[in-house]
C-alpha positions as a printed NumPy array, in Angstrom:
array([[ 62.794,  -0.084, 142.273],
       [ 64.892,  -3.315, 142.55 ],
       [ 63.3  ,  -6.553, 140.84 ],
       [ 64.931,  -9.915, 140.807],
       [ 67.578, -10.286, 138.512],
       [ 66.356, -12.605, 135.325],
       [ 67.965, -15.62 , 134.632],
       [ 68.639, -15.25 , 130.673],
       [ 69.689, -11.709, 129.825],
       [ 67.453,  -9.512, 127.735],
       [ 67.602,  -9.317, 124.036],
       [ 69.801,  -6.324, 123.783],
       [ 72.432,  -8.109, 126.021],
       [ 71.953, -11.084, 123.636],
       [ 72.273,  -9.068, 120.298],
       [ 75.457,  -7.104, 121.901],
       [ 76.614, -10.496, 122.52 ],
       [ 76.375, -11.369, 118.823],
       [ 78.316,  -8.825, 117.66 ],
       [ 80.842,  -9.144, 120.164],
       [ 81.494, -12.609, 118.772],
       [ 81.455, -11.05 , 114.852],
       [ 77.735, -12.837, 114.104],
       [ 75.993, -10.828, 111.637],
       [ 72.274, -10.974, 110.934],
       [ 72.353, -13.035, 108.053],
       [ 73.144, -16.164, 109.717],
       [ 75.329, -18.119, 112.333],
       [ 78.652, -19.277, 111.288],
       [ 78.82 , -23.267, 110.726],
       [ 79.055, -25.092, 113.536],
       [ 81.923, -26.15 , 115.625],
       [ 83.347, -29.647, 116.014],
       [ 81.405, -31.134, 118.91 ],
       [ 83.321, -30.909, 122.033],
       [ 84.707, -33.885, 123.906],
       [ 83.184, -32.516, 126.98 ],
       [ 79.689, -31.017, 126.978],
       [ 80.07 , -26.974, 127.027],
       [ 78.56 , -25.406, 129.852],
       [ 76.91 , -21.611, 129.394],
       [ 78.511, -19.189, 131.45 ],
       [ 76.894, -18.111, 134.263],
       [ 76.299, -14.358, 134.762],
       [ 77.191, -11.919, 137.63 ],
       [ 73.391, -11.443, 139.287],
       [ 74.159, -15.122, 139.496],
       [ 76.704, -15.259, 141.571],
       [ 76.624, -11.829, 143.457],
       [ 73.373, -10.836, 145.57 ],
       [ 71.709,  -8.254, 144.213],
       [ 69.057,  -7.388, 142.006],
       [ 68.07 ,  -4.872, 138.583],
       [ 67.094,  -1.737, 138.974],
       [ 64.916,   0.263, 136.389],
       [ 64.946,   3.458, 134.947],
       [ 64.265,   5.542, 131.896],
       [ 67.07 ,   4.455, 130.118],
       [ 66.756,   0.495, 130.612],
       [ 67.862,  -1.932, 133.552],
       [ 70.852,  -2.468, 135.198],
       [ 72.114,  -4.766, 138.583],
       [ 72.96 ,  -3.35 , 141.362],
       [ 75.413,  -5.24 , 144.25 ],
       [ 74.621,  -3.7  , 147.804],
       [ 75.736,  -4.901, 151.089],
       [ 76.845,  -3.562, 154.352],
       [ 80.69 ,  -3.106, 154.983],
       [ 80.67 ,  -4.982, 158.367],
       [ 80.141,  -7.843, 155.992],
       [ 83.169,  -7.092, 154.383],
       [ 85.719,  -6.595, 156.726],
       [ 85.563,  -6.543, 160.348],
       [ 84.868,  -3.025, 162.119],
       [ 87.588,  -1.74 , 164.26 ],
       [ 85.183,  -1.388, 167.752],
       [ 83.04 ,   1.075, 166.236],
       [ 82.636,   3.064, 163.185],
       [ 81.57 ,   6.719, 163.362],
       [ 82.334,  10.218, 161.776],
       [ 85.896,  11.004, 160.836],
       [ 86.53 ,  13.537, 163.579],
       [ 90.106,  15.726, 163.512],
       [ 93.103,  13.963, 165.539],
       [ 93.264,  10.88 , 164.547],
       [ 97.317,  10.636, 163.821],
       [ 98.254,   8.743, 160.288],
       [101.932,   6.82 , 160.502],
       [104.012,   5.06 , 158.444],
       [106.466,   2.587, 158.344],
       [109.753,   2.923, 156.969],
       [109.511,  -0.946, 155.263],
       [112.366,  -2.843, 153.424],
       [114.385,  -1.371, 150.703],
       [112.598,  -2.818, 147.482],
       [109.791,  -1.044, 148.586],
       [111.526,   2.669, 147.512],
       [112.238,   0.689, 143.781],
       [110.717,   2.641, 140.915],
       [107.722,  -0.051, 140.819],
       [107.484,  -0.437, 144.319],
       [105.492,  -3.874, 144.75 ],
       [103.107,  -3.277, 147.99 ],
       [101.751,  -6.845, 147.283],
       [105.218,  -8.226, 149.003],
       [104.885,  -6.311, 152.367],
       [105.916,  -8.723, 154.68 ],
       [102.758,  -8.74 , 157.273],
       [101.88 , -11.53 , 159.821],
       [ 98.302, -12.945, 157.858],
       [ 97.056, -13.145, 161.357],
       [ 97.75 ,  -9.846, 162.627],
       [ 98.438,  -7.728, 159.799],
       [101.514,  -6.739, 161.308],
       [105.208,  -6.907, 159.931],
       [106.493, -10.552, 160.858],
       [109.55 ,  -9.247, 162.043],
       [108.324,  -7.146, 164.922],
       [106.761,  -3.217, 165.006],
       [109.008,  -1.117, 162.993],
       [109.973,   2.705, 163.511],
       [106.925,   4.939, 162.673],
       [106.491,   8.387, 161.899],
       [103.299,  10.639, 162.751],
       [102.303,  11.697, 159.026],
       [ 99.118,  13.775, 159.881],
       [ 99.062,  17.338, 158.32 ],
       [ 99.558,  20.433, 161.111],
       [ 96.952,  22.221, 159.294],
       [ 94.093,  21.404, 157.946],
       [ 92.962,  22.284, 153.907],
       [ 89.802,  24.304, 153.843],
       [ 88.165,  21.833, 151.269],
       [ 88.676,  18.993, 154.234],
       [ 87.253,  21.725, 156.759],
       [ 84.288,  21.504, 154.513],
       [ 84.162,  18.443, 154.487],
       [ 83.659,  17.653, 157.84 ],
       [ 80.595,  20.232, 157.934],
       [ 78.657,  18.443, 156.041],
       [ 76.549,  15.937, 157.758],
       [ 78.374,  12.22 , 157.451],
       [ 74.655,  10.995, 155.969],
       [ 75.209,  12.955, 152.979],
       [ 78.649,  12.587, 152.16 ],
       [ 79.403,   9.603, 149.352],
       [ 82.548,   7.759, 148.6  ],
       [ 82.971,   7.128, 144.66 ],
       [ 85.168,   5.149, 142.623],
       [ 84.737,   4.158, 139.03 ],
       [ 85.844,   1.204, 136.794],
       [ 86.09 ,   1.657, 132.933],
       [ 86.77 ,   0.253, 129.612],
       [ 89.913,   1.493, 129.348],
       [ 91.885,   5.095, 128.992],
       [ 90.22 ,   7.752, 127.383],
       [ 86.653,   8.679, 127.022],
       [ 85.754,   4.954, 127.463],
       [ 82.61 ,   3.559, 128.819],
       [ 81.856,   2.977, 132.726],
       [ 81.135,  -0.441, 134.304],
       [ 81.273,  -0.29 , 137.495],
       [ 80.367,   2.24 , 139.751],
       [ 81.197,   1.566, 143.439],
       [ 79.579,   3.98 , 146.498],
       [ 79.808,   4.039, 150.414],
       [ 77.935,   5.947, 152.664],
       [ 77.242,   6.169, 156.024],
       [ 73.89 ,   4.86 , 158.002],
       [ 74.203,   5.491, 161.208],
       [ 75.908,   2.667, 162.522],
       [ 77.283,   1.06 , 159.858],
       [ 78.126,   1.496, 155.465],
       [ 76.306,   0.381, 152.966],
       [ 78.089,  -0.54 , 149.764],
       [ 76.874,   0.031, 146.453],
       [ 77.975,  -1.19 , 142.571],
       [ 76.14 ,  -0.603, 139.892],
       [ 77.119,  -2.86 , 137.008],
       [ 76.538,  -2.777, 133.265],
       [ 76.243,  -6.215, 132.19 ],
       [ 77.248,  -4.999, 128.917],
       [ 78.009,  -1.969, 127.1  ],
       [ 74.038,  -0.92 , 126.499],
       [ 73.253,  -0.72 , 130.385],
       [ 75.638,   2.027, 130.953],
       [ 73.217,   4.752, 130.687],
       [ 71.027,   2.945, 132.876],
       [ 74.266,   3.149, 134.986],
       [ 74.722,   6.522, 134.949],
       [ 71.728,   7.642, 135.467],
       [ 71.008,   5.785, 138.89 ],
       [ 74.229,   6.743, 139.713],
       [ 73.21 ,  10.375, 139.206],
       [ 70.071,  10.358, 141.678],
       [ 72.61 ,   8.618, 144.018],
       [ 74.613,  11.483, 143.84 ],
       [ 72.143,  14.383, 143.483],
       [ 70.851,  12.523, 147.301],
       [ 74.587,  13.921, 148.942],
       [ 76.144,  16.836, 149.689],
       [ 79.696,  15.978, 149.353],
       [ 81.511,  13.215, 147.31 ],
       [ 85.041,  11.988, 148.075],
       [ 87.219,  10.191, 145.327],
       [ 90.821,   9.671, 144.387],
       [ 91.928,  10.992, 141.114],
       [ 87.962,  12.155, 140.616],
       [ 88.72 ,  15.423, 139.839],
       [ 90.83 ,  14.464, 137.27 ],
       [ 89.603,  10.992, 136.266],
       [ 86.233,   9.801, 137.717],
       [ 83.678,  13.165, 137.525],
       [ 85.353,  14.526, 133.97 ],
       [ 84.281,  10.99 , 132.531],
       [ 81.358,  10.523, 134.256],
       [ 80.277,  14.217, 133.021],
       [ 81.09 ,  13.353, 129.706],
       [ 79.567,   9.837, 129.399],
       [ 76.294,  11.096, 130.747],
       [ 76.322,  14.115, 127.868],
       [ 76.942,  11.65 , 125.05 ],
       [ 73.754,   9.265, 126.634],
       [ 71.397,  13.104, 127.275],
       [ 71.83 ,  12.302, 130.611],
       [ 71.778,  15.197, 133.577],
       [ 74.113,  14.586, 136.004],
       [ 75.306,  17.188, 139.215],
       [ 78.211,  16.575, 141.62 ],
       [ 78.035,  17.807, 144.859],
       [ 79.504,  21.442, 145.411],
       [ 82.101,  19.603, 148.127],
       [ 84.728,  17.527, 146.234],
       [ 87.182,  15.911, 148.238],
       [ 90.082,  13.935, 145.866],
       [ 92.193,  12.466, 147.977],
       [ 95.036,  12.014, 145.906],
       [ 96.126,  15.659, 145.983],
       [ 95.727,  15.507, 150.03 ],
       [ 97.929,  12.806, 150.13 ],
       [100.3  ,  14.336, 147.735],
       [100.491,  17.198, 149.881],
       [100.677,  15.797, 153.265],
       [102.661,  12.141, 152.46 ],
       [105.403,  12.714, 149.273],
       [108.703,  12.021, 149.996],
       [107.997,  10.09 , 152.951],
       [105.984,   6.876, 150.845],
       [107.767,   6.098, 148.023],
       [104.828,   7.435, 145.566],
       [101.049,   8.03 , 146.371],
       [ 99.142,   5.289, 144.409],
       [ 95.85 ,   4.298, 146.233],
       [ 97.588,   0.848, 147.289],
       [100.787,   2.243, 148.075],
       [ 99.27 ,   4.345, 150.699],
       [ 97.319,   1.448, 152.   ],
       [100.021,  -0.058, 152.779],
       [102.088,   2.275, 154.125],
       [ 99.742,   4.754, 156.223],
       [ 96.711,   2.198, 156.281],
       [ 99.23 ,  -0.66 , 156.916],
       [ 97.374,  -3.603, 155.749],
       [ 97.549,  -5.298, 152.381],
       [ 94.914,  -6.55 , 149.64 ],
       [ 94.206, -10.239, 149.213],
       [ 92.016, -11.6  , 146.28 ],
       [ 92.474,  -8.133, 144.232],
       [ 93.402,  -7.608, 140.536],
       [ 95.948,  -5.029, 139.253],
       [ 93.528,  -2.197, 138.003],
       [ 95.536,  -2.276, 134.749],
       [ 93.676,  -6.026, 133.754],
       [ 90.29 ,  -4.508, 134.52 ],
       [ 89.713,  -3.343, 131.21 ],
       [ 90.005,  -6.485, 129.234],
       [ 88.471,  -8.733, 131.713],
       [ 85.094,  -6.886, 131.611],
       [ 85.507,  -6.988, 127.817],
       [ 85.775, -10.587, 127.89 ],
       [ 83.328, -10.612, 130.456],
       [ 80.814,  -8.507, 127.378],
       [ 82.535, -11.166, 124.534],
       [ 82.247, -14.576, 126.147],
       [ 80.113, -14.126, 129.869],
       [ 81.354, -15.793, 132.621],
       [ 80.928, -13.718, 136.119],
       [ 83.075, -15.476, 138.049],
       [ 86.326, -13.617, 136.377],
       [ 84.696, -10.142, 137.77 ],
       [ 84.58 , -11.355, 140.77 ],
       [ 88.169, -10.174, 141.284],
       [ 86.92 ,  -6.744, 139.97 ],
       [ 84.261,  -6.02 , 142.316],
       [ 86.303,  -6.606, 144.96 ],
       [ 89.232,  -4.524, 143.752],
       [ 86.437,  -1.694, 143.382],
       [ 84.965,  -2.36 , 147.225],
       [ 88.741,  -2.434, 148.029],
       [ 89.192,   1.285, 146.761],
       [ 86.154,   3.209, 148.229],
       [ 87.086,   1.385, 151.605],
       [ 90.763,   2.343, 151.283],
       [ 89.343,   6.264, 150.888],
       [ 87.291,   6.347, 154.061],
       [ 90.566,   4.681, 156.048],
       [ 92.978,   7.716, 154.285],
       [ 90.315,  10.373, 154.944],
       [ 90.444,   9.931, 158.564],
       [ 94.244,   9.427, 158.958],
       [ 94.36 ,  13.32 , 156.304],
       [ 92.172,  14.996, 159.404]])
């Protein structure tokens, strides 16, 4: 059940809040030197994003949903991945082989998307033969297959954020991020996340077998929460590790976006500042600096569909 997002948070966000900033229940700390501008309070996400809270047995949290033709504009039509569709690349400048390879300075035309200079030399990239797990893959029905991709607080066993989804309608995607406006909403998180996934058949990810389901498996233990992932596990990563290395200079998610999608991000964040701009986010509010975030997580579950049908 979605409900309107309130305006004020709810008193756990506010207590979190208050130990975020080091209050402690005894009393606030003497007051500040009156600004020479009047402070504003910071607006929060469900402010800015349209969406609205969703409810469960372990407390609220928001949820961000729209349709991906509102994102980006569809090629014709979208429709099943189907096997054929040939994946090239571009050989690019030299800097882009460098041991950081930048994919931020691929010289495209912003109107086309194409390299300024003119088409350069492509190579067909798409595997002879097929893995089984993609053969599986495309037997399951398109309705029940979900695209996932995770942000978190950090390395290790920390908490989850941001949850993003896409799956298939019939004629178009619907997008889906579930957000924990602060660290008490994530097992509100995981757990609509769960029935989300317990509703497909197949889930596709990049790093997820090593990453995304391990952590979400163990965050959903430490909140009693039960959680299945669908039998069919596509991670993309090894696919393109098996099909693409030695002919892209390494197989990060934006690397290959730019090199066998052929398009580059605009308005993203380097997932390495993630972390501490949802922790700032959790210490001082302010929704606007996610919005970078969200879009870097809309960016990635996107990206997946585009690789899966240039891997078949």
């Amino acid at each position: 059940m979605i409900r309107d997002a309130e305006p004020r948070s709810a008193w756990l966000n506010k207590r979190l809040g208050e130990i975020a900033r080091g209050r402690s229940e005894a009393g606030e700390p003497s007051a500040a030197p009156a600004p020479a501008h009047p402070s504003r309070t910071p607006i929060g996400v469900e402010e800015i994003l349209p969406g609205g809270e969703l409810e469960s047995p372990f407390g609220r949290v928001f949820l961000h949903e729209r349709l991906r033709s509102a994102v980006e504009r569809s090629p014709g039509r979208w429709a099943k991945p189907k096997r054929g569709q040939r994946a090239k690349v571009r050989i690019g400048p030299r800097w882009m082989w460098e041991a950081e390879p930048d994919p931020w300075r691929w010289d495209l035309d912003l109107e086309t998307g194409k390299p300024a200079g003119g088409e350069e030399p492509c190579d067909s990239l798409a595997p002879e033969v097929l893995h089984e797990e993609l053969e599986r893959l495309l037997r399951v029905p398109f309705e029940r297959v979900v695209y996932l991709d995770l942000e978190t607080g950090g390395l290790g066993s920390s908490c989850i954020f941001l949850a993003g989804t896409m799956r298939w309608i019939g004629e178009d995607y619907v997008l889906r991020q579930y957000f924990a406006r602060h660290y008490g909403e994530e097992a509100a998180l995981i757990e609509r996340l769960a029935a989300d996934l317990a509703s497909a058949d197949a889930v596709v990810t990049f790093n997820g077998k090593s990453f995304d389901v391990p952590l979400l498996r163990e965050r959903a233990a430490r909140h009693l929460i039960s959680i299945s992932v669908p039998g069919v596990h596509a991670d993309l990563l090894h696919h393109s590790r098996a099909a693409w290395r030695g002919k892209v200079p390494n197989c990060r998610l934006t690397t290959l976006e730019a090199y066998i999608c052929q398009r580059r991000r605009s308005g993203d964040v380097p997932g390495d500042e993630v972390p501490g701009l949802y922790h700032g986010f959790v210490r001082d509010g302010g929704g606007d600096r996610l919005i970078p975030v969200f879009h870097h997580n809309l960016l990635d579950v996107i990206t997946m569909d585009e690789l899966l049908r240039r891997l078949i």
